[in-house]
Every structure is written in C-alpha cells, then in structure tokens.
C-alpha positions in Angstrom: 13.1 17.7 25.4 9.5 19.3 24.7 7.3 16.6 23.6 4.4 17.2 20.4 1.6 15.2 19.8 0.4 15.4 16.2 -3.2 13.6 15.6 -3.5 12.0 12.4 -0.9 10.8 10.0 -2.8 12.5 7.1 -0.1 14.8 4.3 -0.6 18.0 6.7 0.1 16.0 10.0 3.0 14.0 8.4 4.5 17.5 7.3 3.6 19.1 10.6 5.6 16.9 12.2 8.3 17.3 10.0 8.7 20.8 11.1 8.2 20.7 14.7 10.9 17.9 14.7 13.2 20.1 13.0 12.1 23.1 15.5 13.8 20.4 18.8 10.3 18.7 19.3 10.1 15.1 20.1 7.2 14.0 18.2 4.7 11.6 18.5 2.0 11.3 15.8 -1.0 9.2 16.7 -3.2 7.3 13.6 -6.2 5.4 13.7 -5.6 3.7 10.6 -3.0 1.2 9.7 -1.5 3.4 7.3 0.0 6.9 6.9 -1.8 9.4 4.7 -5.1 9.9 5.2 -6.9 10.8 2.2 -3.1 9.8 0.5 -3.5 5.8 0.0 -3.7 3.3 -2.0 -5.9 0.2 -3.6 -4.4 -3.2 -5.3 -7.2 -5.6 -6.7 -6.9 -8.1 -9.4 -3.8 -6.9 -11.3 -4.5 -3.0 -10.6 -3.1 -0.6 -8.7 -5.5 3.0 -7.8 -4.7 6.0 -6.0 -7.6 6.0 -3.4 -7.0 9.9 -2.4 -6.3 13.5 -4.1 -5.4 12.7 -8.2 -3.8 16.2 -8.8 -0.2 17.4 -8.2 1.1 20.6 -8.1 3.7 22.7 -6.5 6.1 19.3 -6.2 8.5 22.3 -4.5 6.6 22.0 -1.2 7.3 19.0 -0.7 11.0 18.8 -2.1 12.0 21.6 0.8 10.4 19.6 3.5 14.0 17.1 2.5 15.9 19.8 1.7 15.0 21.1 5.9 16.9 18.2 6.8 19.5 18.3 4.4 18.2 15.4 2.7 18.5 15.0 -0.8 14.6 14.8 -2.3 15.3 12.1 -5.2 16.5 9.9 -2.8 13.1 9.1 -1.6 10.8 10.7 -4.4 10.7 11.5 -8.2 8.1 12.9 -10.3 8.0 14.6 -13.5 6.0 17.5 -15.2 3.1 16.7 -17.4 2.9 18.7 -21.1 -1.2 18.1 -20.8 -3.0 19.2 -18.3 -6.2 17.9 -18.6 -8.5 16.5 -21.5 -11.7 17.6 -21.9 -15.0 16.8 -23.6 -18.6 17.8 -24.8 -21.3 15.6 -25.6 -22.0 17.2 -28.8 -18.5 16.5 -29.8 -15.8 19.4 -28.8 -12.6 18.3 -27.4 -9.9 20.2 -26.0 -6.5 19.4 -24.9 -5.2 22.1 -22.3 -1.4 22.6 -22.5 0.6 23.3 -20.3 2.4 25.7 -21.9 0.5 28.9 -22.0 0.8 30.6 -25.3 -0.2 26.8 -26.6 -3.0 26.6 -24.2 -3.8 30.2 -24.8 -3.5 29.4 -29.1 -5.7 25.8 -28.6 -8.1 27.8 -26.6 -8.8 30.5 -29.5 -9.2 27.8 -31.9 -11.7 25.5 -30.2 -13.6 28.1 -28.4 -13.5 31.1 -31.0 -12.1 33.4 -28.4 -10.1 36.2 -28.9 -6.6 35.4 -28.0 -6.0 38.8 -26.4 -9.3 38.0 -24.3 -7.0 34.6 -23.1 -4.2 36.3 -22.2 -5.8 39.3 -20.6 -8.0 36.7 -18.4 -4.6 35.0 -17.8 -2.4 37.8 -16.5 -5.8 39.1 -14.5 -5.3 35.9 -12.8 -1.7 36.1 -12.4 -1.9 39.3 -10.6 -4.6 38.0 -8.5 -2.6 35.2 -7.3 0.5 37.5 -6.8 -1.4 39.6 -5.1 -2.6 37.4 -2.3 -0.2 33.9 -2.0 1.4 35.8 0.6 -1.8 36.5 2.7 -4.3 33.5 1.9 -2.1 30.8 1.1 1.2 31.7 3.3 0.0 33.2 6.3 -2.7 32.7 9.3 -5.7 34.7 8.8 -6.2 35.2 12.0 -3.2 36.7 13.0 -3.1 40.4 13.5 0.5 40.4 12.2 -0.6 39.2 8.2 -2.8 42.4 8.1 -0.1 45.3 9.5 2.7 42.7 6.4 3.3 45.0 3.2 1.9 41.8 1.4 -1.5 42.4 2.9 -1.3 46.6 2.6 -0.9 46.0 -1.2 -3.2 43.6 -2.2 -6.0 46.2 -0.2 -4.7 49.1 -2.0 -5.4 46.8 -5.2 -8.6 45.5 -3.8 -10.3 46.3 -6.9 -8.1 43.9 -9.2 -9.6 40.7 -6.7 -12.9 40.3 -7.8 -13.8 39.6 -4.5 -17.8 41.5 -4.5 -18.3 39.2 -8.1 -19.0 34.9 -8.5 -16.4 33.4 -10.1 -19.2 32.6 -13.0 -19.8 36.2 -13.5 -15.7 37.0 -13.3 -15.8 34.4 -16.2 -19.1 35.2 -17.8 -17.8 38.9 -18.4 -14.5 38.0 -19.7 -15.7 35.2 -22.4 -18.6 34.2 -24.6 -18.4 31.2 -25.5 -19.7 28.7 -22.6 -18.3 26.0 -23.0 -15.0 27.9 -22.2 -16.8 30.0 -19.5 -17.5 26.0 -17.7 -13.7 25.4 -18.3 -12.9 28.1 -16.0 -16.1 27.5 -13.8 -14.3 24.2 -13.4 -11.9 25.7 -10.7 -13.7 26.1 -7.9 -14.3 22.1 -7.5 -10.6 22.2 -6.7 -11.7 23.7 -3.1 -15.2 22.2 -3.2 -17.4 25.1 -4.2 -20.0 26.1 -6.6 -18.9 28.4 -9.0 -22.0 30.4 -9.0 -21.1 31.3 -5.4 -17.3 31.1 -4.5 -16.0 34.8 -4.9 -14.0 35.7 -8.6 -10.9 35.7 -6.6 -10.5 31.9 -7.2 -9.5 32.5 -11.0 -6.4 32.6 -9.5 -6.6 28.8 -9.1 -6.0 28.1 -13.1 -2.4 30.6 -12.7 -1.3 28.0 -9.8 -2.0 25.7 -12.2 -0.1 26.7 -15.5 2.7 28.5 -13.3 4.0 25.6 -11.7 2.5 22.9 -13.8 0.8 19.4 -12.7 3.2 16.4 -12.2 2.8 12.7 -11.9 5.0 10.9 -8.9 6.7 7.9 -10.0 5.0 5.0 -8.3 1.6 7.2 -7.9 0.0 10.0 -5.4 0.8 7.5 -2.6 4.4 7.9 -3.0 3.8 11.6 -1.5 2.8 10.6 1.7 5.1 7.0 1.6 8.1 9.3 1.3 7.6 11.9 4.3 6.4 9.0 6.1 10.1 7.5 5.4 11.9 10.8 6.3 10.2 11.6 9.4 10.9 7.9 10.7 14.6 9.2 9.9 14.6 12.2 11.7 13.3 10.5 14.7 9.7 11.1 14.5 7.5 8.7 16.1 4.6 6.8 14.6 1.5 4.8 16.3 -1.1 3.3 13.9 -4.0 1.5 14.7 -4.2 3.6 18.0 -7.2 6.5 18.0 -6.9 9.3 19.6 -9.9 9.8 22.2 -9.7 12.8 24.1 -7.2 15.8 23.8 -6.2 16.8 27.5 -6.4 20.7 29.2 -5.5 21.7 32.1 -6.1 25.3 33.7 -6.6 26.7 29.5 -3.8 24.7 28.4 -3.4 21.2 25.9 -1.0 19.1 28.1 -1.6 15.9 26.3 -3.7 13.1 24.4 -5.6 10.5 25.8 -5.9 7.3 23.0 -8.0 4.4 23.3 -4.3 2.6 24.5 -2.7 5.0 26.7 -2.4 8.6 28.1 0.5 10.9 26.3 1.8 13.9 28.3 3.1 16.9 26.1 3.9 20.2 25.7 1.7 20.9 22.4 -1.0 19.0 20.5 -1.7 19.4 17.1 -4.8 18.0 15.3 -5.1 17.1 11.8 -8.1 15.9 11.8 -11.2 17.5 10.4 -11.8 20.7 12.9 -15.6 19.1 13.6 -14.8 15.7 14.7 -11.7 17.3 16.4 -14.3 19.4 18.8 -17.3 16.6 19.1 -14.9 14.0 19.4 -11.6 15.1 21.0 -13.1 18.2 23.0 -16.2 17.4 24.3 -15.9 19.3 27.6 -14.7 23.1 25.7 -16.6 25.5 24.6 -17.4 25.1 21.2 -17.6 27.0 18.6 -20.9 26.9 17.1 -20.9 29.2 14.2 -17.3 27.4 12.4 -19.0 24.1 13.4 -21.8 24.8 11.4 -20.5 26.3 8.2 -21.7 24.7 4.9 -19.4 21.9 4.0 -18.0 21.5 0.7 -18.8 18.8 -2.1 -17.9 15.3 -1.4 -17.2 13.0 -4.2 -18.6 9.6 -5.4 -15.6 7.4 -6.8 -15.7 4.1 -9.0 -12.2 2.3 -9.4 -12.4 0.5 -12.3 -10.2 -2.1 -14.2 -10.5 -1.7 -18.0 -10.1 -4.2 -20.2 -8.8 -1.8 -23.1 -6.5 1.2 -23.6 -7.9 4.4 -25.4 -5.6 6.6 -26.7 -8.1 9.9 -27.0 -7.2 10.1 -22.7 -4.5 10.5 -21.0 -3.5 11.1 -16.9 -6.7 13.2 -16.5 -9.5 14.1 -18.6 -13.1 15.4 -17.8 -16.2 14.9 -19.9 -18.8 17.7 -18.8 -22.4 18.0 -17.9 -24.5 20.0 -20.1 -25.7 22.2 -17.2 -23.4 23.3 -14.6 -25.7 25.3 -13.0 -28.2 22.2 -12.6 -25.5 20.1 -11.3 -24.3 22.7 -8.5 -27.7 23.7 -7.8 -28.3 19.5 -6.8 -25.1 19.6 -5.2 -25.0 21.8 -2.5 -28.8 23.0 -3.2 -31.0 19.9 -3.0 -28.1 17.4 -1.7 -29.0 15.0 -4.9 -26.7 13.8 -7.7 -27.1 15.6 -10.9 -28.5 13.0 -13.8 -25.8 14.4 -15.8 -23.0 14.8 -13.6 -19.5 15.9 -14.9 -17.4 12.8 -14.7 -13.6 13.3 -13.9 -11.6 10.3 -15.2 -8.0 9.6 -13.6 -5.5 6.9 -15.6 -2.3 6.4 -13.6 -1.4 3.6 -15.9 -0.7 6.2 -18.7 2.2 7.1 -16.6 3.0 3.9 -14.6 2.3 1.3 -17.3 2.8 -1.1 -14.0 -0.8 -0.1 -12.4 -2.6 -2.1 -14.9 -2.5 -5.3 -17.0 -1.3 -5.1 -20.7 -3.6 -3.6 -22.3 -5.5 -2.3 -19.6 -5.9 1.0 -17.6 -6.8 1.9 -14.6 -9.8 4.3 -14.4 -10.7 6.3 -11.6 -14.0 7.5 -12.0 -15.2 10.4 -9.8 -18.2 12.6 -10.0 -19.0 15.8 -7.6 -21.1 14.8 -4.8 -23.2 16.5 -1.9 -22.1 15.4 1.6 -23.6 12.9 3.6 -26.7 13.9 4.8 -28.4 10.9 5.2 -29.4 9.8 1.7 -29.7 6.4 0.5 -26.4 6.3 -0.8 -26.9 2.3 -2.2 -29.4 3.4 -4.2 -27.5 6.6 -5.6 -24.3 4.6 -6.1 -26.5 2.2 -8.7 -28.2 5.4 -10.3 -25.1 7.2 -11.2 -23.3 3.9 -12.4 -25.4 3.9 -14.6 -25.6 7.5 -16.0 -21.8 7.5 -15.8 -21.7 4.4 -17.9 -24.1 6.0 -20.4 -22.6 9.3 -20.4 -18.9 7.5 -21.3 -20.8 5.5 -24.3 -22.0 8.6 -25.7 -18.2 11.0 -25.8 -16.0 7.9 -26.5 -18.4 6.0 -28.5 -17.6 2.7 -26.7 -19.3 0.2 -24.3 -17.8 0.1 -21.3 -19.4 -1.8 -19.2 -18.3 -5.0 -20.9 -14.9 -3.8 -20.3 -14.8 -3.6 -16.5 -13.0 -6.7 -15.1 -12.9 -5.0 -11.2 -14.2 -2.4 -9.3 -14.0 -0.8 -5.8 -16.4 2.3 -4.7 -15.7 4.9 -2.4 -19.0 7.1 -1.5 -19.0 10.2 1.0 -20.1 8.0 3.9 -16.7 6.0 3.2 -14.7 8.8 3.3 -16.6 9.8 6.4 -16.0 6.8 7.9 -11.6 6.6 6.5 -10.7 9.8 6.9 -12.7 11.6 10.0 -14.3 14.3 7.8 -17.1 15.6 8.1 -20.1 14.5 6.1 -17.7 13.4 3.8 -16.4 17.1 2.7 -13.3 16.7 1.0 -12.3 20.2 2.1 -13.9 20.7 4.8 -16.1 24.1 4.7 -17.2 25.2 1.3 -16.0 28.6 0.3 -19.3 29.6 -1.4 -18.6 33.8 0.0 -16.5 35.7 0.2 -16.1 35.5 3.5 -15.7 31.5 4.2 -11.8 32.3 3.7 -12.0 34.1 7.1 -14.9 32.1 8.6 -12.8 28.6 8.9 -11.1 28.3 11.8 -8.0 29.4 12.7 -4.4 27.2 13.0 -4.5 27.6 16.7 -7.1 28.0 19.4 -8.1 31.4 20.6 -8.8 29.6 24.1 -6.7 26.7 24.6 -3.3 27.1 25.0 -0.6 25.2 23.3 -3.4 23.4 20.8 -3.1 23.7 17.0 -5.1 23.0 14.4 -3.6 20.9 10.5 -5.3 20.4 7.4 -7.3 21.2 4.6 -10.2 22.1 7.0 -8.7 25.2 8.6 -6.9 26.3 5.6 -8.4 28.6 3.0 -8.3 25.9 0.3 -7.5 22.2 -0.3 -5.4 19.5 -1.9 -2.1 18.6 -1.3 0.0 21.5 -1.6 -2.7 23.7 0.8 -2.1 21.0 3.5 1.8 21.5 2.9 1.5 25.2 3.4 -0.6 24.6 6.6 2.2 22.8 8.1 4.0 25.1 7.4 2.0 28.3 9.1 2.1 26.4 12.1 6.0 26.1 12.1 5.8 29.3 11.8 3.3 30.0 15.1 4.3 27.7 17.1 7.2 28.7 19.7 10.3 27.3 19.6 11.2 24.7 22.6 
C-alpha cells in the first residue's frame, strides 16, 4: 500500500487522516503531545472539568460525514444538540441582549434593544446571506491556489457580483453604514475575532461570518469540545489509522523535489506523502530547514492570541448561560493595543464560556465552570507574568461592575493559559490562534497554499493555511486536501 504521514494530531490532522485512509492510504500520524487534538483538550482540577481549546461549535455536519465516509453511524461515537441562545451580551452602562438563534427573534430582540429598524436587520442579514452564498464554494471549499477554483461557475459568479462582497470596505464601515446605533455596530464588529482580526481592517466580506452562524446554528457536544476530537480519534483508530504520541516530528525528508518521508526524534518513516498540520511557520523553521523558504507568507502579521483564566466558581448565576460577552467601551482602543501596540487593552472585552450550563457534571453543585478569555496580541516578547496579574485584575473589576457581584471570593481554582502557552502546546506561532491575521483584503490569498509549489508530494493542514479558523475551517481543510491529493 502507499504510506501517508500526517504531523500533528490536531482536529485538521485527525480529519486528514480520515480521508486519506478512506482514499487506500496507510496512515501514520505523528504527535508530540500525549494526547490527540491540539488546540482540542481538556483540563480536570478540583472537582471541574474545562475545555482548554476552541469554545464555539458550528456546522456539527462536518464532522457527522467524516462517520458517515465510513459508513459509520455518527451517534455512536458523538451527540450534540443545537443551542436556542447564541450568545449573551453586555454593557457596562447596563444593556443586555440575548441573541437568538432564530432569526426573526434575533432580528425582533435586536430592534427592541438597539432601536433599529427591523427592515435595516433583515436587509444586513440577507446582505450577508448572499455574501456567504456567494463565496463558500471558493473561500471556504476550495484551494485558492488552484487555477481550477477560478475557471469553476462558483468563482465566475461571485466576480460578476463582486460588487455585493464588500471586499474594497472594513468590516466596521460595512457595519457603520448599515446601523446607528453602536452598540449594535460592535455586535457585528464582534465577527472578525472569530478569525483573529481587527475589525477596522479585515475586508466587509466577513459579515458573512454572523449568516454561518444563524444558518446552521451553534451546538454544545455532550461531554464538551473535547469530545470532537476524542471521537475521530476513536474512528480513525477503527479504520486502521495509526497513532504515535509523545514522538516529535524533526525533520520532513526530500529527495530530488520530492517529500519521501519524516524523520522524528525516535525513528525515520519512509512514505509516499507527508502532510503537516502544524502551524505553516514552525513547519518551515523547524521541519524544513534546508528548502527555500518562503519569506513573504513567513512573515505575514499573525492574528490575536488569547489570554485565558479557568476558573471554579463557587456560585451559579442565572443572567449567563453557555457563552456570553461583556464588552469594552472602546473597540477601536482595544484593537488598536492589540495588533497596534502589542499591549492588553485596560478594558478588554471579556468572553465568558460555562460548559456546566450544559453538562451539569463539569462543576460542583452549585458551581460553574468559567472560562474566562480576553483578546490578546501575540507573543512578542512581553512580560507576560506581569500582564497576566494586570488583566486579572481588570477582568475581575470589569465582572463586578455588569453582574454586580464579587467574584473573586468565589474562585475556589484556577489554571491560566497565556499566548506563550499556547506557543509552547500547540506549535503556533507567537501564539496566533489562527495563524495569519486577515487584516486586507488580500491575506485570504496571501496564506499559504494546501500543498507546496516546490516540493512534491508535501501538503499543508490547518487553520494556518486556510482562509479562516475554528473547528469547522480545519474540517473543510482536510477536506481540500482529499480533494488534491492523488489517489494511490
């Protein structure tokens, strides 16, 4: 049989592998850590249970056909089900705002709290629906960098409708002309943290994000996010694909242009194909040291990282629920720190996750669990000990003032995860959760592509050579490559 190497064990390598077994591949994925999926894990300490990784999931149907390749039937591994609230979300002078997930609620709710014109809503709404329909098939579906997704009817329509993409406009000034209120213009603004961008730079094409959104809906995973990876873990082990943790991968091998194999810190591996899902930049300082490489991907702006406190709460509170935000005052301050001046805003917008609102089994009675993120710059060499104290205690202050508590008092554990942790766990870059920001319009086309242009038989996995981020983008990036790579 041909032989595959995947690198990493991360969502988008376990899924890659999935496909190339199916294709007749013998796979072999190699992990540093002890665990499968990357960013995907897990935390227990004293009594609670956190998701360490991505919080948010949608499009559960990406994964369900990755058991349904095999004939498998999904709910024998995994279960999940949809959420009626999106998100909660507050204002330091008061306003709160359930979003629902159906739209003519949501778009009802909306006119109410925010004094908007309902046929504003729904205008924005479909605007972004068309967007999205518009361009799934190309940015989300497809390689960029293949000459055959620009000659596809997909592509030829969404240029003849170039106009409708808001592609030459910020998605602050897409929003900014479409509402007044701004409080509801830094609801929308909100989307671009889902890829790791400003909004006062990514291009207005990413209003498409909030259709993916209320289209498919968010879900929770029974037993958490972890679950995701735990069960195409599971499968691939059933389908024959080979797993090696605690065995880093040193040195991808080529030979006369061509990836022949992997070289660990163990052993040598011969193959036919090597695919990497690790972060494109350690994958060329670290894994292809002797090949050209290339400079101008390399150094792209990354996006945000995040600063996370895990946090056992002694008390429930009703007024949240899975996930809620409480927002800065000044958006443009905080992005303008962010990716600007590489600080922390000192009035960050704090994301709060509660999987015990859905798995009562993740926390005490009568406790949740809190997962407590704020947007971060990458590492760049600050002194993260001291901006770990600082923002506990503006986040602490910040939580006092909306929910009219003290929480401090209440918090019986806690674990932090900076962006040199993540560095350090997951191989990416500075700690970019997404790899390469898409703060222009161009950064879509700028990231590198799923293969190599001058290395044969060598593929590329991941959030950081796909147009996006999160789960479901790491899904569809496995699933490009199944699509490029030849079968054996």
């Amino acid at each position: 049989m041909s032989h595959a190497i995947v690198i990493g064990a991360g969502i988008g390598g376990i899924a890659t592998a999935l496909r190339l077994q199916k294709s007749g591949y013998e796979v072999l994925v190699l992990e540093s850590n002890s665990y499968p999926g990357g960013k995907l894990s897990t935390l227990s300490k004293d009594g609670y249970r956190f998701d360490l990784g991505p919080s948010l999931f949608t499009m559960p149907h990406l994964v369900t056909e990755l058991f349904e390749l095999f004939g498998v039937a999904p709910e024998n591994y995994f279960s999940y089900r949809k959420k009626q609230t999106i998100c909660n979300y507050f204002w330091e002078d008061g306003l709160r705002f359930t979003a629902d997930a159906d739209q003519e609620a949501f778009i009802r709710n909306a006119s109410k709290t925010f004094e908007e014109p309902t046929d504003s809503l729904r205008a924005y709404l479909l605007q972004n629906q068309v967007k999205y329909d518009l361009t799934s098939g190309v940015f989300l579906e497809k390689s960029l960098h293949k000459l055959s997704t620009y000659l596809s009817k997909t592509t030829l329509s969404a240029l003849v409708q170039i106009k409708k993409l808001s592609i030459n406009e910020t998605l602050n000034e897409v929003n900014t002309k479409c509402f007044k209120n701004p409080k509801l213009i830094q609801y929308f603004n909100r989307y671009a943290t889902y890829n790791g961008s400003s909004p006062y730079q990514t291009p207005g094409i990413m209003s498409m994000i909030p259709d993916l959104e209320m289209r498919f809906g968010t879900f929770f995973p029974k037993g958490g996010m972890h679950t995701i990876a735990k069960s195409l873990f599971e499968l691939a082990k059933s389908q024959g694909v080979r797993f090696k943790f605690n065995e880093t991968a040193k040195r991808i091998k080529v030979e006369n242009g061509k990836a022949i194999g992997v070289v660990s810190e163990a052993s040598e591996y011969e193959s036919s194909l090597v695919v990497s899902n690790m972060d494109i930049y350690p994958t060329y300082k670290l894994l292809l040291k002797d090949q050209k490489q290339p400079k101008k991907v390399l150094e792209q702006e990354r996006s945000s990282s995040a600063l996370i406190f895990y946090w056992g709460i002694a008390k429930e509170f009703p007024e949240l629920d899975l996930h809620n935000i409480l927002f800065s005052k000044s958006y443009a301050a905080e992005f303008r720190s962010i990716f600007v001046t590489k600080e922390l805003h000192d009035d960050p917008t704090i994301y709060i996750n509660i999987t015990s609102k859905e798995e009562a089994s993740d926390a005490p009675s009568g406790c949740e669990n809190w997962f407590v993120m704020i947007n971060a710059p990458g590492n760049y060499g600050q002194d993260w000990q001291a901006m770990r104290k600082r923002a506990k205690e503006m986040i602490i202050t910040k939580i006092n003032n909306i929910l009219n508590t003290d929480i401090e008092p209440l918090i019986q554990t806690e674990h932090i995860i900076d962006p040199t942790g993540i560095e350090a766990s997951t191989s990416s870059f500075r700690g970019a959760l997404y790899g390469a920001a898409s703060n222009s319009k161009f950064a879509s086309f700028l990231r590198h592509p799923n293969f190599s242009r001058t290395i044969k038989n060598l593929y590329f996995c991941g959030g950081s050579v796909h147009p996006g981020g999160g789960i479901p983008l790491c899904l569809l990036s496995a699933k490009i490559i199944g699509d490029l790579i030849p079968k054996p």
